[in-house]
Structure formats: C-alpha cells, structure tokens
N, C-alpha and C positions, 0 to 999 in steps of 0.2 A: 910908573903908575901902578897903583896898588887892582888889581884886577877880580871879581869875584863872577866862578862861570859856577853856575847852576848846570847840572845834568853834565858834565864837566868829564865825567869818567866814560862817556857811550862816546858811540863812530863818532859823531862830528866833534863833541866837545870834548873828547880827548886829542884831538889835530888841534883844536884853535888852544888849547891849553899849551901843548907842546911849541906852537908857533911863538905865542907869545909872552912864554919862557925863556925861548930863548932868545927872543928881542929883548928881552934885558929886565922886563913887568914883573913885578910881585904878583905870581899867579895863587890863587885858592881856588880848590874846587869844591864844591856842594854836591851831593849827590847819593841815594842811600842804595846804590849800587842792584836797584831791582830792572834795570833794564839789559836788555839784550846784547850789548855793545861790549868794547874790550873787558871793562870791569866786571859785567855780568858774565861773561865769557868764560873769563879764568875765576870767576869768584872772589878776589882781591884787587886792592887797587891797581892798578898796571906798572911794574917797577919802570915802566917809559915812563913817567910822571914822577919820577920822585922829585923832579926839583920845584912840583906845585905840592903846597900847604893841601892838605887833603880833610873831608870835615864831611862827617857823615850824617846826611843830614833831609827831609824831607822838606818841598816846599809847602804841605800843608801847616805844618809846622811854624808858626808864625815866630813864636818866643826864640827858638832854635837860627829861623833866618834871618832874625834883627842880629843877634849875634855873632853870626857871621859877615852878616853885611856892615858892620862896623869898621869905621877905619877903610874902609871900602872907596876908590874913586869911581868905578864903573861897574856894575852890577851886566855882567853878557847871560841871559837868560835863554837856557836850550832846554831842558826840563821838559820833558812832556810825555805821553803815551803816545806813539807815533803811528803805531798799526791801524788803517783805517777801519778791518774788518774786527779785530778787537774791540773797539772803539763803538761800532755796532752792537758787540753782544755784550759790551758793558757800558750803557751810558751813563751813568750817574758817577763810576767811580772817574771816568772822563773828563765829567763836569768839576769835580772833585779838584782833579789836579792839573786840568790843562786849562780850564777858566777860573775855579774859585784859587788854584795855585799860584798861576799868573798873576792873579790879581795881589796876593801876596806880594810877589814880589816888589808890582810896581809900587804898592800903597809904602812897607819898608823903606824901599830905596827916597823914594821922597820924603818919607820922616826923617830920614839920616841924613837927607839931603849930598846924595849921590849928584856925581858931575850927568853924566849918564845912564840911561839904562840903552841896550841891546839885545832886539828880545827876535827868535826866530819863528815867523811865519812859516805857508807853506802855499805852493800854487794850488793848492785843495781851494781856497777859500775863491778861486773864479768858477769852478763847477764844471758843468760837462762840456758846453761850448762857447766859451767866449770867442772872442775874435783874436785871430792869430796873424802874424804875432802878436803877444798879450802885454798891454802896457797898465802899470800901475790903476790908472784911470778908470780902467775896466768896471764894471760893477760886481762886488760878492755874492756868489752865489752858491752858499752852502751847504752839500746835500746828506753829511755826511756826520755823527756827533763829531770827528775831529774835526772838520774845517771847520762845525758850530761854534766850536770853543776858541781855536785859535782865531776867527773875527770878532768874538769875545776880546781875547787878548788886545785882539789890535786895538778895539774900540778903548778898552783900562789904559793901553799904553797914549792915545789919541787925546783923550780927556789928558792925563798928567802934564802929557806935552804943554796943554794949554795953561796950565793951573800954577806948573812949576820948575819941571825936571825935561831936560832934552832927551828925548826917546827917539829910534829908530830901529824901525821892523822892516826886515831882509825876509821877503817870501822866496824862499829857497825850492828852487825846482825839484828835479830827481837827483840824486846827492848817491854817489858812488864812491869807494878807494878802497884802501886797506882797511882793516879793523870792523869793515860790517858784517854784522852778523848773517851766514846762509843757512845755520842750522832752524829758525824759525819756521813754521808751515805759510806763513806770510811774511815770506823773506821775498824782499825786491826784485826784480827781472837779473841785475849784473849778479848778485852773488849766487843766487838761483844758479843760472846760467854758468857759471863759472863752476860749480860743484859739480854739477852735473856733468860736463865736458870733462872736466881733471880725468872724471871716473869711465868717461866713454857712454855713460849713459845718454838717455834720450832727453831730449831738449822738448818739455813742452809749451808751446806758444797760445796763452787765451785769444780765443780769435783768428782773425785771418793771417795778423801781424803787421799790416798796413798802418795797424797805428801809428803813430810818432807820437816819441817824446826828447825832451831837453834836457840831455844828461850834463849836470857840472862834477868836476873832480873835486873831491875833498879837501884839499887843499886850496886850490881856486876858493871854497867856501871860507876856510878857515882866513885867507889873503881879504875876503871882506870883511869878516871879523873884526881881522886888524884894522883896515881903513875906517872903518864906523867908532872905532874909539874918538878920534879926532874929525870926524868929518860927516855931515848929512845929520839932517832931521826930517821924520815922516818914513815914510814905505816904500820900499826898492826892494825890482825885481831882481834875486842872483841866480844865473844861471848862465849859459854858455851861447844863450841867445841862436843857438842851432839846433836841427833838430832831424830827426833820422826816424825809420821806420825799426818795427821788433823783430819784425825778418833779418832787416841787414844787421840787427847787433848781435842774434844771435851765430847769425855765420859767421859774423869776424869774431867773436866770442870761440867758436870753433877752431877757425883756423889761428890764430895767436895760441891757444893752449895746444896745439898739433893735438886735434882728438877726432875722435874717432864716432863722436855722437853724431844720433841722429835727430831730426827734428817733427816733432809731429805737431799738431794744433787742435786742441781744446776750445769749448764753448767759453764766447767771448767772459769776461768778468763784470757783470753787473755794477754800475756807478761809475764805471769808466772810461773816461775822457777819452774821446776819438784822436783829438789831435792838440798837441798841447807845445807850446814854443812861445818864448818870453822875448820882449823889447825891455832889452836891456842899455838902452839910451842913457837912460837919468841915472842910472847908476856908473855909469862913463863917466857924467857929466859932471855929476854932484861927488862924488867918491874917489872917481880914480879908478873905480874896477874895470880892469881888462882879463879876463879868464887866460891864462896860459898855458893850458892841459890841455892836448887837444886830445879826442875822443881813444883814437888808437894807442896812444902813449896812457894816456890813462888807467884803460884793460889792462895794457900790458903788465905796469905795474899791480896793477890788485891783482891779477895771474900769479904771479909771482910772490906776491904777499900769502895766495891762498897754499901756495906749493907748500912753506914753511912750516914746519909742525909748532903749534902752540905748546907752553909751557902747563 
C-alpha cells in the first residue's frame, strides 16, 4: 500500500512510519521538520527513516500536498501544533495549520480520491470533565484553540466521510515512548519526569497529583495506525483504557531510573482535566486494538531511550 504520513518525521509519526515500513508499505513522509520531535531534534531527517520517501513539505501548502498526495492509497494525517499552552499564545497560526491545514488535507485526499484518510485527534476535544470512563459518544467540549481546531478537523473529516472518502479519527490520549521531545518548556509529564530523575533533580508535580491520566505507549499508537489502514470508519478512542494518578507515575518514574530526585508540588495547571481515562470498547471491537505496553515496561524503555546520547 502506497502510504502518505503528514507530520511523519515528529514522536508519533516517525514510529508509525517505521512500523509500517517495515510491514512491507511504500511509506512517504510530509513534513517541513518545524516541530519538536526526532526530526526537529537532530535538525535532519532521522537516518531511522531512510527506507520512507521523505518530502519536505507544509500542509498549508495546498499545490505542494496534492503533489505528494499523488499516487497515494492512504493519506495518515498527524501534522499539527500539539502544545496546548502554545496554542493559547498563538491562535490564529493554530487555526492556520491544525484547522485551515487539516482541511487541506482532507479536501486533496478526496480530489485524488484516496482509499482513505487517518487523521489523529486528541482527548482535548471532551474538555475538563466528562464522564469517566470516556467513550466516543461523550459530547466535545473544547476549551482550548487546540482541541478548537482538532473538532474542527473532525468535523472536515465527518463531512468527507459522508460525501465520498472513508476517514477515521483516533482521539489519542497521553502518548508516550522513545523520541519525545523533554527539552520543550511544555514538555509532557513522562519526558519531563524522565529528565529530570536521570539528572537527580526535583520532580515538580502541578497540583496535588491525584489526578489521573491514560498513558498509551507509542507504539501501541503506531499498532493503531496500522489497523485503521484496513479497518473502521468514524472516531475511536486510543488509549490504554487505564488510568493512574501523577504521584504514582512519578515515583515509579523514580524508582525505574534508580534516582535520587525528589518531588515537590506546584500550583495546579489551569485547563486541566481532573481525571481523564478512555473506554476503549469500540476500538477492540471495530479494529482489533488491544494495547500491549503495559505502563512499567513502557518507562522502562523511554528510560533507556533517554540514557542514549543523540547524534
């Protein structure tokens, strides 16, 4: 299957690239390498990619992404500004490239008349409290320009479904592994926490730490990836359908790195969800996905990924 990933060179779309390379897919990636992920990282494409067509390329860009989307069976759309507090202090270029981008995509993929598109959500778009666990069904409730935009997306990709082209959106939870970036000042709790520990420093926790969240492993994401090429239409939750407090991840965060930090607690983070865990039913049901990374094997490896000096 000829494959085309958008945003294809950051954490997650460099995993689903490599996954499905080496199931045997003519991969390309899109991507004009401004985000934070391995490619933004080292500043170059990532020579783990060399066996995908690489194509440097923005999705605002419409002339550039018909281009690429040519010859194309399945357009996997991951492309986005991901930071929510960035996202805050810039909304418009937000709007720019995670709605009016989006919408690129999908409008291309249906002129070329792609088999599919797969385009990635986020559990932003249920809001501060839905009901837990949280099933598709839920109502959106977006309080944030990113989760504005990506129910945006859903909505472009919603319409298409109807109109012409089979689309499905994977609201992907907390998304962890190798290759995330911890150097960003709004870098996520695991690689946060993981730098910090390596070095003995203090562990700061927003809040009490009582909250929970639903970490899935990188790979578990990239394994749905794969399954959405051939299977499901509509919106599915990915995630690990479990769910843990910020206290206990940061002391097993701790003890897995043998460190020596300590932990102290920060004034909670405004816009954020008290307790957050997905019903992941209909993605069993419809797809196939069973997450197989369990929480502590997971750390361990992004541990271990972090120990590695980059090139």
């Amino acid at each position: 299957m000829n494959i085309l990933i958008t945003g294809g060179a950051g954490f997650i779309g460099s995993h689903v690239a490599k996954r499905l390379a080496k199931a045997g897919h003519d991969v390309a990636v899109y991507d004009n390498l401004s985000g934070r992920g391995i490619a933004g990282k080292h500043g170059a494409f990532p020579g783990a990619l060399r066996e995908c067509t690489f194509i440097d390329g923005d999705i605002r860009d419409t002339a550039n992404l018909e281009r690429a989307m040519k010859g194309q069976d399945v357009v996997i759309h991951l492309a986005a500004i991901i930071s929510v507090p960035f996202t805050i202090a810039h909304p418009a270029e937000t709007e720019a490239v995670n709605a009016a981008g989006s919408e690129n995509v999908v409008r291309v993929a249906q002129r070329l008349k792609l088999q599919k598109i797969i385009l990635a959500s986020s559990a932003a778009v249920y809001g501060l409290a839905p009901k837990v666990p949280t099933a598709e069904s839920e109502p959106t409730q977006p309080l944030s320009p990113y989760a504005t935009t990506k129910v945006a997306m859903e909505r472009a990709a919603e319409k298409a479904r109807k109109e012409s082209i089979a689309t499905i959106t994977l609201r992907f939870f907390n998304v962890y592994g190798p290759g995330q970036d911890p150097s960003s000042q709004y870098a996520a709790a695991i690689p946060a926490f993981i730098t910090k520990a390596l070095k003995n420093e203090t562990l700061t926790i927003h809040g009490d730490g009582l909250q929970t969240r639903d970490f899935i492993f990188v790979e578990d994401v990239a394994a749905a990836c794969e399954l959405a090429l051939t299977r499901g239409e509509g919106i599915y939750n990915i995630a690990s359908g479990k769910s843990g407090t910020i206290n206990d991840l940061a002391a097993a965060v701790i003890k897995l790195a043998g460190s020596r930090s300590a932990i102290v607690h920060d004034a909670p983070r405004q816009g954020d969800p008290r307790h957050s865990e997905a019903d992941i039913t209909k993605a069993k049901r419809d797809l196939g996905f069973h997450p197989t990374v369990a929480l502590e094997q997971g750390l361990r490896e992004t541990i271990e990924s972090f120990k590695r000096p980059t090139r």
